[in-house]
Structure formats: C-alpha cells, structure tokens
N, C-alpha and C positions, 0 to 999 in steps of 0.2 A: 708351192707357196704362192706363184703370182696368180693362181687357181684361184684361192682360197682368200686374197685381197681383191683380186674381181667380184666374186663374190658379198664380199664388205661393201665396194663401192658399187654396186648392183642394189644392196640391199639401202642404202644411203641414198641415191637415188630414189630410188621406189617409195622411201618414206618420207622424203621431202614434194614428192609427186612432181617430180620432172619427166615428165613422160618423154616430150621428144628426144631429149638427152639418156634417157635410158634404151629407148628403143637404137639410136645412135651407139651408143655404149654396147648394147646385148649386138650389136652387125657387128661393133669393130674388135671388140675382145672376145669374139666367137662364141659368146655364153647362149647356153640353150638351157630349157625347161630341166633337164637329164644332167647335163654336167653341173649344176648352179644345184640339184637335188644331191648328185653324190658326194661332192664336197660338203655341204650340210650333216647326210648321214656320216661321212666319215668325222665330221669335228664331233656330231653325238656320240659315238662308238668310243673314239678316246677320249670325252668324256666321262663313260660311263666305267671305261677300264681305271680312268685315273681313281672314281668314286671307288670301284670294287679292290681296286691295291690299297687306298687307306684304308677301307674297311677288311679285309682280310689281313691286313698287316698291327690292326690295333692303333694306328695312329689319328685316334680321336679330334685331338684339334683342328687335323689339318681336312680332316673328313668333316668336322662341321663348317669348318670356314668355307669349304666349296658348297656344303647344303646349304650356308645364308645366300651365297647367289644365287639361287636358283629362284626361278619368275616366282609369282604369287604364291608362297606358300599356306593361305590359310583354306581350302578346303580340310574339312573333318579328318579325310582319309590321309592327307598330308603329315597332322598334325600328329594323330594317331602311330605313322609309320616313327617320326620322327622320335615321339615318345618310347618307343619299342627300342628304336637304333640307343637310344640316349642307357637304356636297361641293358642291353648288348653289351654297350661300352664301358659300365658301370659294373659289371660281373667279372668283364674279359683277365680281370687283374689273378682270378680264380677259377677258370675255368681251362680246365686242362684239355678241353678239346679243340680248344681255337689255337696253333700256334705261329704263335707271336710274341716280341719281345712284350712286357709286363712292366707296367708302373704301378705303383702302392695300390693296394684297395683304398687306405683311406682318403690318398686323392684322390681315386676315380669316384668314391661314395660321394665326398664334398662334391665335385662337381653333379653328381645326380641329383644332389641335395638341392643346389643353385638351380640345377632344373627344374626342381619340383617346385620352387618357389616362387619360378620365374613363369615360364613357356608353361610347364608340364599343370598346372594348375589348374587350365581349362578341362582338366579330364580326371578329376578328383571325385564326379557326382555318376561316372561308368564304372559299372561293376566290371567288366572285367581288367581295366588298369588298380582299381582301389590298393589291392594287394599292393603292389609294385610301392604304395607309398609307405612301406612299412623297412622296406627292402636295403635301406642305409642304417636301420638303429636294431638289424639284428648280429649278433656277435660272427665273425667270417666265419668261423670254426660250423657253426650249425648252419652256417647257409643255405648249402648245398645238399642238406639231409632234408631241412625244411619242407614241409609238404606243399605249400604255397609256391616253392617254387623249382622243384626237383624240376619240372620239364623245360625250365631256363638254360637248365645243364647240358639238356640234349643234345648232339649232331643235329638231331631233327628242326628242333628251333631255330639253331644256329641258320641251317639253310632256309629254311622257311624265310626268315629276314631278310637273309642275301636275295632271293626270290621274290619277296614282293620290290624291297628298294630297287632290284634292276625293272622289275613291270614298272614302278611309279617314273622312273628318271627316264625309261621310256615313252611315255605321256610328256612329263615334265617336259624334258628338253625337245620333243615334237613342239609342243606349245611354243617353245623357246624360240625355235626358227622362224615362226610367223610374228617375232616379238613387234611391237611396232616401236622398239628403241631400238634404234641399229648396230652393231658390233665395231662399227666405226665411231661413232659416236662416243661407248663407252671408253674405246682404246683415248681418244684425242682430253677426254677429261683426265684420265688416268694420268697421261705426259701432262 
C-alpha cells in the first residue's frame, strides 16, 4: 500500500512538474522506473479482474458505473464495444449459458431501451448493430429462435465479448497511467 501512495505522490509530482522535488522524492522513497511500472500494472490487473467479475457475474450496474470512469471513451471502437456489452446485458436475463443470478428481461429490455435512446444512437446508421434496435419489442418467448439473433445465444459470443472488453481495458487503462490527471488528485476531490 505505501508502494502504491508513492506512486500517487510520484505521479502528482510529475504532473505538477516539480522536477527537483521528484527527483528528491524518486532518491528517498526508493522509487525506480520498474517498481513505479509494477505497481501500475498490478492496479490494471485488478482492475481489469474487478471489470471481468461484474461482467461474468451479471451485475450490470455496477459494470457500467466502473465503464463511465474509464478515460475518453469516445473513439468508434469504444462505443461500438460498449454497444455490444449493453446487448450482453440486455439478453443476460435469458440466456441460459451465462450463469448468473437474473433480473427481469423487462428491466434489462427498458434499460437497453434508455440505451438506444441515449448513447446507443450514434450507431443506428451501421448495418451491423441496426438489427440489435429491433431486439426490446420482440416477445422473450421468440427471442432466442429469432434468426437475427440466434448467435447472441452462443458461448461463442458470449466469449468473443469477454475478449475484446479485456483487449479494449487493456489499451484503455495503459492510456490511463499516463493520465495527465493524477490518482491523487481524483482521491482529494472525492474527500
């Protein structure tokens, strides 16, 4: 833990450009290139584990509340993945190969709905999401017979998802450690 608050006040430093106070700092808190890098990788890792337990466990809310923090999310391929996860989460309630505890379809539908209305919007004029807007007004019962979207059902899908989201949060949270807002900074507004 005092690793990984060196690291805070390393990186609060460095972005307020106190140099000689950092190079002071990096001599007396022993911090080197190597240890200041594996404490980074290890807060990505459980980050990423934290992402993959709400996502494998179904609990949607708490898996999109950690996707709003994440840095910039507007590149294409972002939005795109996010759109995909939001379809994940909006089946999950009927899909018997993900298990995890299950809330209503008609609330996970409504919230895919509030997505499509909101965020998911921007991706209304791509043929391959179009289908997906059809995917709250058709009755549960056909859902999953549907041919539009029998391969939603898949294991295969399923992982394909899990597999891009951990590539993306791998990019993402790289990007993340070179934030130029520092970890220190966000904790002190938060108190």
């Amino acid at each position: 833990m005092e690793n990984e608050l060196d690291v805070m006040v390393h990186d609060y430093l460095n972005y307020r450009k106190y140099k000689q106070t950092l190079y002071v700092f990096q001599e007396e808190a022993g911090l080197n290139r190597d240890s200041n890098h594996k404490v980074k990788d290890s807060r990505k890792n459980e980050k990423i584990q934290q992402f993959l337990e709400t996502f494998k466990d179904g609990m949607n809310l708490d898996f999109f509340e950690m996707w709003s923090e994440l840095p910039a999310l507007t590149e294409e391929a972002s939005i795109k993945l996010e759109f995909l996860l939001n379809v994940y989460f909006a089946i999950l309630p009927i899909n018997d190969l993900v298990p995890c505890p299950k809330e209503d379809i008609r609330t996970s539908m409504n919230r895919f709905k509030q997505f499509l209305d909101t965020k998911g919007s921007s991706l209304c004029k791509n043929d391959s999401f179009l289908c997906f807007y059809a995917l709250p007004y058709i009755p549960e019962e056909s859902l999953k017979k549907h041919p539009s979207f029998q391969n939603i059902f898949t294991r295969e899908w399923a992982q394909d998802i899990e597999t891009r989201l951990v590539d993306f949060l791998e990019n993402a949270l790289d990007s993340d450690s070179g934030s130029k807002f520092p970890q220190l900074i966000y904790l002190y507004q938060v108190i």
